[in-house]
Backbone bond lengths (Angstrom), bond angles and torsions (degrees), N, CA, C in turn:
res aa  C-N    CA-C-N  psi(-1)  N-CA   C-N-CA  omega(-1)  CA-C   N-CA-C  phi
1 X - - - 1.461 - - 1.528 109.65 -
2 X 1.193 117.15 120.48 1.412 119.72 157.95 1.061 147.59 -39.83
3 X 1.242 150.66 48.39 1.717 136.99 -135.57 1.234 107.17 -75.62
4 X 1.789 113.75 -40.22 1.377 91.92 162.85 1.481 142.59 -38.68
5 X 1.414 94.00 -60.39 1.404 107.08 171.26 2.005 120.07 -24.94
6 X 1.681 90.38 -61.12 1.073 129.97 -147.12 2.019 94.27 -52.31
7 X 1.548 93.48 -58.00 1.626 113.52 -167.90 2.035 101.02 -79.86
8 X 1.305 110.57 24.98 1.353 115.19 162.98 1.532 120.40 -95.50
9 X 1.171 122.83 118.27 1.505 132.96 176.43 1.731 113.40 -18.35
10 X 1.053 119.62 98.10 1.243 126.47 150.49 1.660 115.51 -40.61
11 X 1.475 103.63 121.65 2.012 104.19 177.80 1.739 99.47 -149.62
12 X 1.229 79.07 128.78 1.550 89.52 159.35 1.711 140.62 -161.92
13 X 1.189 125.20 151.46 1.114 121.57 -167.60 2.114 107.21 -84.10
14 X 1.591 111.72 142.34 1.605 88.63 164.57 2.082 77.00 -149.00
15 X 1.322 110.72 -140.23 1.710 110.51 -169.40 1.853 85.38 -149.75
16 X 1.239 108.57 124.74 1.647 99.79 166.64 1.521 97.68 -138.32
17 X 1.222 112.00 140.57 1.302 113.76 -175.10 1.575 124.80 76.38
18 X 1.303 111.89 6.53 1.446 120.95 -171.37 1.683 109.66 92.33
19 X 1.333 107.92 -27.35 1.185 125.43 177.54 2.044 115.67 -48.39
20 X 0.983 117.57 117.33 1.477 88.14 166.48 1.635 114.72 -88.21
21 X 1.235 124.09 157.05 1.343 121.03 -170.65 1.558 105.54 -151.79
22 X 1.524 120.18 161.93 1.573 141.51 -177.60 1.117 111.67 -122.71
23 X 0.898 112.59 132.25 2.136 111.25 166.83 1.687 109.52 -137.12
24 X 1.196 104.77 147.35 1.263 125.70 173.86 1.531 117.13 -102.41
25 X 1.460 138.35 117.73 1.237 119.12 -178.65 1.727 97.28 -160.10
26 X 1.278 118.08 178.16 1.475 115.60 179.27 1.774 119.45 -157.43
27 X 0.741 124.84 164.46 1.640 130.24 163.65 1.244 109.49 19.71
28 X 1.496 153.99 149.19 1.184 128.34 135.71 1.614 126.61 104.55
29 X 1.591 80.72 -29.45 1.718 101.10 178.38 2.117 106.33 -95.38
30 X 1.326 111.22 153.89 1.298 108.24 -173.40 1.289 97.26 -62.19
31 X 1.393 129.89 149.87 1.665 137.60 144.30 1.554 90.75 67.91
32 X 1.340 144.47 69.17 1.259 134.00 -168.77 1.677 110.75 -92.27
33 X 1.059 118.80 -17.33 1.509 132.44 168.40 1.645 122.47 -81.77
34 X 1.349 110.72 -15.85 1.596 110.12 -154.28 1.161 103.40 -154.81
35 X 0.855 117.20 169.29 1.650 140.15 151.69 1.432 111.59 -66.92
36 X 1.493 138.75 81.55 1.843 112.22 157.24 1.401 133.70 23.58
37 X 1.008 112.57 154.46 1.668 108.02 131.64 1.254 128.79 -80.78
38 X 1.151 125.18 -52.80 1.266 148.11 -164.96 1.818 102.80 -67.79
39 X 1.327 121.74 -34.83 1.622 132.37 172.98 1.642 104.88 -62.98
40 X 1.742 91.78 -45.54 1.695 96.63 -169.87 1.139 114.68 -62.36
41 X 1.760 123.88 -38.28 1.427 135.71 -163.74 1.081 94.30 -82.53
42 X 1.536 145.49 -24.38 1.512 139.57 -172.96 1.074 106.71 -81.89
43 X 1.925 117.84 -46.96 1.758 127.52 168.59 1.423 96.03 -37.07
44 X 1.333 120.16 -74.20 1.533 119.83 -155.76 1.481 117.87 -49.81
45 X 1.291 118.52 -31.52 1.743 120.03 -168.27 1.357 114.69 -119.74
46 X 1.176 118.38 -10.60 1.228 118.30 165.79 1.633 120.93 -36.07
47 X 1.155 128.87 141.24 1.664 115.35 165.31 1.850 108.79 -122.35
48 X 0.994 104.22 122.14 1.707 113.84 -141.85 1.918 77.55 -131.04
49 X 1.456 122.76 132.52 1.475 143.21 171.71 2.128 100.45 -85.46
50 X 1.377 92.22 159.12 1.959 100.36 162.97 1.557 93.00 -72.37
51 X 1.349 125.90 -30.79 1.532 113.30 -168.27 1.597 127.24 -115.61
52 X 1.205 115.67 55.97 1.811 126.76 -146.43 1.470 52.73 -138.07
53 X 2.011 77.42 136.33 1.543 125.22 153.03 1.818 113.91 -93.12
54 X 1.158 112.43 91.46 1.834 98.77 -168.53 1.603 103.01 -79.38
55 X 1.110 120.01 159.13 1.553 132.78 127.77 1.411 116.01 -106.36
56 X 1.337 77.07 130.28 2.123 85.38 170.84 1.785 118.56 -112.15
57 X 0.863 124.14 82.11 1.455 148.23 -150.99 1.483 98.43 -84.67
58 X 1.753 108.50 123.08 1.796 115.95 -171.81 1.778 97.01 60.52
59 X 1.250 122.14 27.29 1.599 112.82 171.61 1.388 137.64 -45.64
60 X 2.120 108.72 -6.10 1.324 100.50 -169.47 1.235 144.16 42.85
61 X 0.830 150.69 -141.01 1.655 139.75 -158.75 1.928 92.85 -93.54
62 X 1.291 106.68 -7.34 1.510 103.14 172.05 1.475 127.76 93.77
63 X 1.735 121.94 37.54 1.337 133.89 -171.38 1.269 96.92 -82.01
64 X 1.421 138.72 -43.91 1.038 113.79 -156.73 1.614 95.20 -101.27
65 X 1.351 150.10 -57.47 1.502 138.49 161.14 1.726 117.04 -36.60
66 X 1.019 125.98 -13.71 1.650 126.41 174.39 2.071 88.65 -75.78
67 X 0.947 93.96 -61.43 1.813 115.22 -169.34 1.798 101.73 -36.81
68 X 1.457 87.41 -64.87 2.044 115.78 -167.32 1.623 94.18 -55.46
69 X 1.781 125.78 -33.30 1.321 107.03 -168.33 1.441 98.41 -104.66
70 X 1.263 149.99 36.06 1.336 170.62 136.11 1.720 97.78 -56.32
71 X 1.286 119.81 -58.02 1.265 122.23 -140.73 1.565 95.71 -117.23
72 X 1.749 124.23 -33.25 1.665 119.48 143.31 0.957 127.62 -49.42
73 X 1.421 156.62 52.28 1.561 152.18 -123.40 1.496 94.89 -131.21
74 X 1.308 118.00 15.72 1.539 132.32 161.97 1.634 116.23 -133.87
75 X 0.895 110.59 -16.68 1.756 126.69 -165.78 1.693 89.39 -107.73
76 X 1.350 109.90 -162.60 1.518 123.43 -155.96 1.836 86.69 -149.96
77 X 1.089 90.46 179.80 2.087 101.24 -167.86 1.678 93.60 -166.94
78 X 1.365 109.22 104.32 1.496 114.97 167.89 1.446 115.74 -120.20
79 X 1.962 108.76 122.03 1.340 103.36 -160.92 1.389 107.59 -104.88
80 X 1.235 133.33 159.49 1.773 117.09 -156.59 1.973 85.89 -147.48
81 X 1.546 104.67 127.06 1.823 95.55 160.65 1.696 99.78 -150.18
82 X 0.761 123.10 160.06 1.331 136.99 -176.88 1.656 119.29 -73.84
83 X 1.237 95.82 -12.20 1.736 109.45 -174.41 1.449 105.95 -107.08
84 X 1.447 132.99 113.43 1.409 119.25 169.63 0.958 111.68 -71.27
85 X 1.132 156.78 -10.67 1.547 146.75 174.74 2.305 100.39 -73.05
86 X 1.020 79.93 -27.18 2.022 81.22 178.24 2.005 100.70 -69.25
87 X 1.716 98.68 -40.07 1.581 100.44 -151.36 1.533 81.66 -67.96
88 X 1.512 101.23 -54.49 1.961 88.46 -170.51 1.398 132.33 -30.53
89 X 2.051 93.75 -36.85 1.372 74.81 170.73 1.442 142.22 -137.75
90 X 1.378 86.13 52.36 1.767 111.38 -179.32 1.902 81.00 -94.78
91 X 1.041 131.44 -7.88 1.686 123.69 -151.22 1.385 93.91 -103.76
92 X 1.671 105.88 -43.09 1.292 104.12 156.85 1.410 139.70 -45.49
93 X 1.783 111.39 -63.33 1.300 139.97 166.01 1.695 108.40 -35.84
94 X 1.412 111.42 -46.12 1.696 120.48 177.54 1.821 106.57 -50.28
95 X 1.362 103.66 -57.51 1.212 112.44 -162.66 1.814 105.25 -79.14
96 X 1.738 110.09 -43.13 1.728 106.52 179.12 2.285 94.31 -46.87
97 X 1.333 98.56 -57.50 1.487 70.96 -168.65 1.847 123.27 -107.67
98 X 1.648 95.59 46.99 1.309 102.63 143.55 1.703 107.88 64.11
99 X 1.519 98.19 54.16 1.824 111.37 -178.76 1.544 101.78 -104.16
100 X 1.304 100.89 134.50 1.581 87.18 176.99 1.839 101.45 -113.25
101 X 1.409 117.83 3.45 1.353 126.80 172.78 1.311 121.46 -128.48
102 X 1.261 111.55 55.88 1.555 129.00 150.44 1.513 126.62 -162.62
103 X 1.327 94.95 160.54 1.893 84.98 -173.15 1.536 97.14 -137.81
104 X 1.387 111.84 -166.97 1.475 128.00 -179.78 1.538 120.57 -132.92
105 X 1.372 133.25 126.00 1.005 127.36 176.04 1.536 122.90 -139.28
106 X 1.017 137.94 150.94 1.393 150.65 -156.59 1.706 93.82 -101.28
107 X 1.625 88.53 109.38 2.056 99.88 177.93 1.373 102.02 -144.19
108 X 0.962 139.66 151.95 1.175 140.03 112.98 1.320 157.62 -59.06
109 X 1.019 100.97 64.35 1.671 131.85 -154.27 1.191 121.94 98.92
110 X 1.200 132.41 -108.97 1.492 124.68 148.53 1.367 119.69 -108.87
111 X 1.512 130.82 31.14 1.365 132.21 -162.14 1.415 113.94 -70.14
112 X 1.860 110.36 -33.10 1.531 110.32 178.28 1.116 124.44 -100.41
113 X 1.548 123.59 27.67 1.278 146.59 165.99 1.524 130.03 -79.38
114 X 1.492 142.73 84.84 1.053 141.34 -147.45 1.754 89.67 -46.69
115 X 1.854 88.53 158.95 1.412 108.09 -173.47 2.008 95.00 -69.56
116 X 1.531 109.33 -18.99 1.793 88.26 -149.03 2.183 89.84 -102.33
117 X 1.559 102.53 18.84 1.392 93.77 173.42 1.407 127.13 -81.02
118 X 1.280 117.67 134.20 1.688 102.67 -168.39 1.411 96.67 -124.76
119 X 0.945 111.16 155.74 1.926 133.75 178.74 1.312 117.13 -117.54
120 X 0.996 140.98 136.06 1.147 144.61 141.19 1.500 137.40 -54.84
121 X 1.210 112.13 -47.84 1.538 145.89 152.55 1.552 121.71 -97.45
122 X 1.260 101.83 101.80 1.686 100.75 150.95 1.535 119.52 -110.96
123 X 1.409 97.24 136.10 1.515 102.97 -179.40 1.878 110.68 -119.37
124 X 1.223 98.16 162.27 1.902 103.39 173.31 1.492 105.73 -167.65
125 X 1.164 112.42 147.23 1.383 139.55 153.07 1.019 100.21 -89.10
126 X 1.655 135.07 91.78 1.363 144.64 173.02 1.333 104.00 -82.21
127 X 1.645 114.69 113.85 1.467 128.66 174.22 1.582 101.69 -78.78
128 X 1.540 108.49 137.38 1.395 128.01 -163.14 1.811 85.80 -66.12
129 X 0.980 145.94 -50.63 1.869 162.34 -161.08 1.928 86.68 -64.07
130 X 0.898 125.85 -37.86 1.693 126.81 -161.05 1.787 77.97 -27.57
131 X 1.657 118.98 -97.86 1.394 154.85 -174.45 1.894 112.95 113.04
132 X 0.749 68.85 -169.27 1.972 77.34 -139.82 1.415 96.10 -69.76
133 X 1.515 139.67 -30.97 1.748 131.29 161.13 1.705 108.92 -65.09
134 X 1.010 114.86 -29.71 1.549 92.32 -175.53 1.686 93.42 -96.79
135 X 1.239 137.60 -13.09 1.729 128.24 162.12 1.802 93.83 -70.84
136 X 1.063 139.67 -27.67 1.903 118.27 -175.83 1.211 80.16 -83.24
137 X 1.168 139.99 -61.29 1.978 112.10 -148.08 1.736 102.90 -69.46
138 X 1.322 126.77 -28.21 1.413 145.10 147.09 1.436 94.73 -12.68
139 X 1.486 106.97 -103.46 1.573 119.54 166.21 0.988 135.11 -15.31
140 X 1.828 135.05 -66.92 1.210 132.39 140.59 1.194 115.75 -38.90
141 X 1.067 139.04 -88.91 1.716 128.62 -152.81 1.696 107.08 -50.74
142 X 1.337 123.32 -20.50 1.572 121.40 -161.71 1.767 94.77 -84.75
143 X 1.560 110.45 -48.78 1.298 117.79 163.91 1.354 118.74 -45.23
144 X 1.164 136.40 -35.93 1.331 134.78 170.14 1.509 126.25 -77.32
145 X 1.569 117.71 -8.98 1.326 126.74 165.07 1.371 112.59 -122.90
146 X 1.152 113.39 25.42 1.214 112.10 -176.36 2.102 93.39 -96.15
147 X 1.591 127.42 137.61 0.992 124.81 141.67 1.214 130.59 -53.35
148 X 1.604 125.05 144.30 1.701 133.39 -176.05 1.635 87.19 -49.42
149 X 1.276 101.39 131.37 1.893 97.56 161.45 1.516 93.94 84.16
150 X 1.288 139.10 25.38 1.164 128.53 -176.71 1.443 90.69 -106.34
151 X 1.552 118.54 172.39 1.283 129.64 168.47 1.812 124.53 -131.53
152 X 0.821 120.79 144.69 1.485 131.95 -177.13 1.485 105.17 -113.48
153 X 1.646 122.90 104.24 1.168 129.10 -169.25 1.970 95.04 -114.05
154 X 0.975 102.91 150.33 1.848 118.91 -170.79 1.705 93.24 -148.63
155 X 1.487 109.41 147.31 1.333 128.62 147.72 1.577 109.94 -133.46
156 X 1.194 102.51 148.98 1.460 109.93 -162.75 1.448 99.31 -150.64
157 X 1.363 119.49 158.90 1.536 141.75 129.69 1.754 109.23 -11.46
158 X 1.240 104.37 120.31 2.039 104.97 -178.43 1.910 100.36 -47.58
159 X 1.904 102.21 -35.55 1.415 74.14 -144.62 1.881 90.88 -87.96
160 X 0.918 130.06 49.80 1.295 125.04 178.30 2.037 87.05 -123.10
161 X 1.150 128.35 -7.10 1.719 128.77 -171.69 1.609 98.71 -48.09
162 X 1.597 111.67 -58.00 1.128 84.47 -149.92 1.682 120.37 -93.66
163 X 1.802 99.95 8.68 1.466 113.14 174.34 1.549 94.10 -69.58
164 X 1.608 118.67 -33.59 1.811 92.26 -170.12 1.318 125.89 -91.24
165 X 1.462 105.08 -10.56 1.578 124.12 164.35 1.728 108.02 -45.03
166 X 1.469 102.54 -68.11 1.587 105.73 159.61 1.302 134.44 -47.76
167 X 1.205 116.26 -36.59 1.588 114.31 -167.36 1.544 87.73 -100.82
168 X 1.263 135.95 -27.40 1.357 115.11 -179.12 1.931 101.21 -73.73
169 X 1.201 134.15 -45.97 1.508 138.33 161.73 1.357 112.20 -32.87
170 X 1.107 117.63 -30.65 1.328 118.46 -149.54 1.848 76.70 -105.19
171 X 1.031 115.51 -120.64 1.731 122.95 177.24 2.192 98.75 -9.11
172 X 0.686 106.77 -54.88 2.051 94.56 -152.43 1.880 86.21 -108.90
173 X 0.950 120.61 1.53 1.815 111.65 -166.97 1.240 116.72 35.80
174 X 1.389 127.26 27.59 1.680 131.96 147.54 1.321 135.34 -128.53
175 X 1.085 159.91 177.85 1.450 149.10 172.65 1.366 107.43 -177.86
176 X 1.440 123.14 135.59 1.589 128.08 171.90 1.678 97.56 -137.98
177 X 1.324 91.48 147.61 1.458 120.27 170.68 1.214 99.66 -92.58
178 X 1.128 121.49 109.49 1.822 151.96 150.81 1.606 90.62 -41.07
179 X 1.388 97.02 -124.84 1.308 118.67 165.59 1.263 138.76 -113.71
180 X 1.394 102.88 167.29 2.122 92.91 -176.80 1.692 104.70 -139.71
181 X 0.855 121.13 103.49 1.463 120.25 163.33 1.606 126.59 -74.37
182 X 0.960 131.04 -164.86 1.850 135.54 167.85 1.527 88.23 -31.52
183 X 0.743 105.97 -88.28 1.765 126.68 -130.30 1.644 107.73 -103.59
184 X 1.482 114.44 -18.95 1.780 126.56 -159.57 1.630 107.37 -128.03
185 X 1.100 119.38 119.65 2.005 118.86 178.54 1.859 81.35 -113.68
186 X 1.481 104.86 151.14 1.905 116.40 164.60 0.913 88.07 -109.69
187 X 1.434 123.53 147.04 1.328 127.62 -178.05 1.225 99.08 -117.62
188 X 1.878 152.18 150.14 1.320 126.74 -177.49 1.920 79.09 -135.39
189 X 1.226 107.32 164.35 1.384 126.95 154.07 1.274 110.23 -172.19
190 X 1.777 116.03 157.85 1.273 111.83 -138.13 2.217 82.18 -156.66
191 X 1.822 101.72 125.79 1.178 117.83 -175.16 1.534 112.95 -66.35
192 X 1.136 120.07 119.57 1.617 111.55 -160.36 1.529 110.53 -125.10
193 X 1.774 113.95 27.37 1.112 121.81 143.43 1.963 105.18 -170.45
């Protein structure tokens, strides 16, 4: 095995959104070669405005917030993960494809996010490992920056569907099933005052 090799920047080209796009990522990072499934099925159905403020929450090296501020080209895209080795390189990913309205920052959940920031869009690749206290403070804090009429979109693991059906009922009193493939349900709910 090479280690040199090994500890060299992962890059690659794929098209999401019609968009063509590059990413840089390496070792360590989720899905470090590819796009997901579960990223791709969220790319595809998402319904994202020119003027949506996103958060992309646990964004990883930043496929799906690099993507979301492609298509915000009036709005802003702020990507948040708990790992600096992810923020580095969504910060990277911002700049390989040339965003001038989004950035990257090192949070833990949304903790280093001023209280008076509001979103329109929140998005996540909710890792099945999160567990259910760090998804409620998730919940609360997203509800609290979320704009009236804003939405909180998740793709997840099937068998986590029907915990978010509940916990989205329970926190926002609505929930719709987007879509569900094999293996991936989007879960959407949307702040309605």
């Amino acid at each position: 095995m090479n280690i040199d090799a090994l500890k060299q920047d992962i890059v690659f080209e794929t098209e999401l959104r019609a968009h063509p796009m590059k990413f840089s990522s390496t070792w360590g990072l989720f899905s470090p070669r590819e796009i997901d499934s579960g990223t791709d099925l969220l790319l595809k159905y998402i319904d994202i405005t020119e003027n949506d403020h996103i958060l992309d929450l646990g964004c990883g090296y930043g496929p799906i917030g690099v993507t979301l501020a492609k298509e915000a080209k009036n709005g802003s895209v702020l990507m948040v993960d708990k790992d600096f080795v992810a923020v580095d390189y969504a910060r990277r990913n911002i700049e390989l494809n040339r965003l001038g309205n989004a950035q990257a920052m090192l949070s833990n959940g949304l903790a280093q996010i001023p209280d008076d920031k509001k979103f329109t869009t929140v998005v996540s690749n909710i890792p099945a490992k999160v567990g259910k206290e760090m998804l409620s403070i998730f919940l609360h804090d997203i509800k609290q920056h979320l704009e009236p009429g804003g939405q909180f979109v998740v793709v997840t693991i099937n068998g986590l569907r029907d915990y978010m059906k509940r916990t989205f009922n329970e926190s926002f009193g609505n929930y719709e099933k987007v879509k569900q493939s094999r293996d991936y349900t989007i879960s959407r709910t949307v702040k309605n005052h």
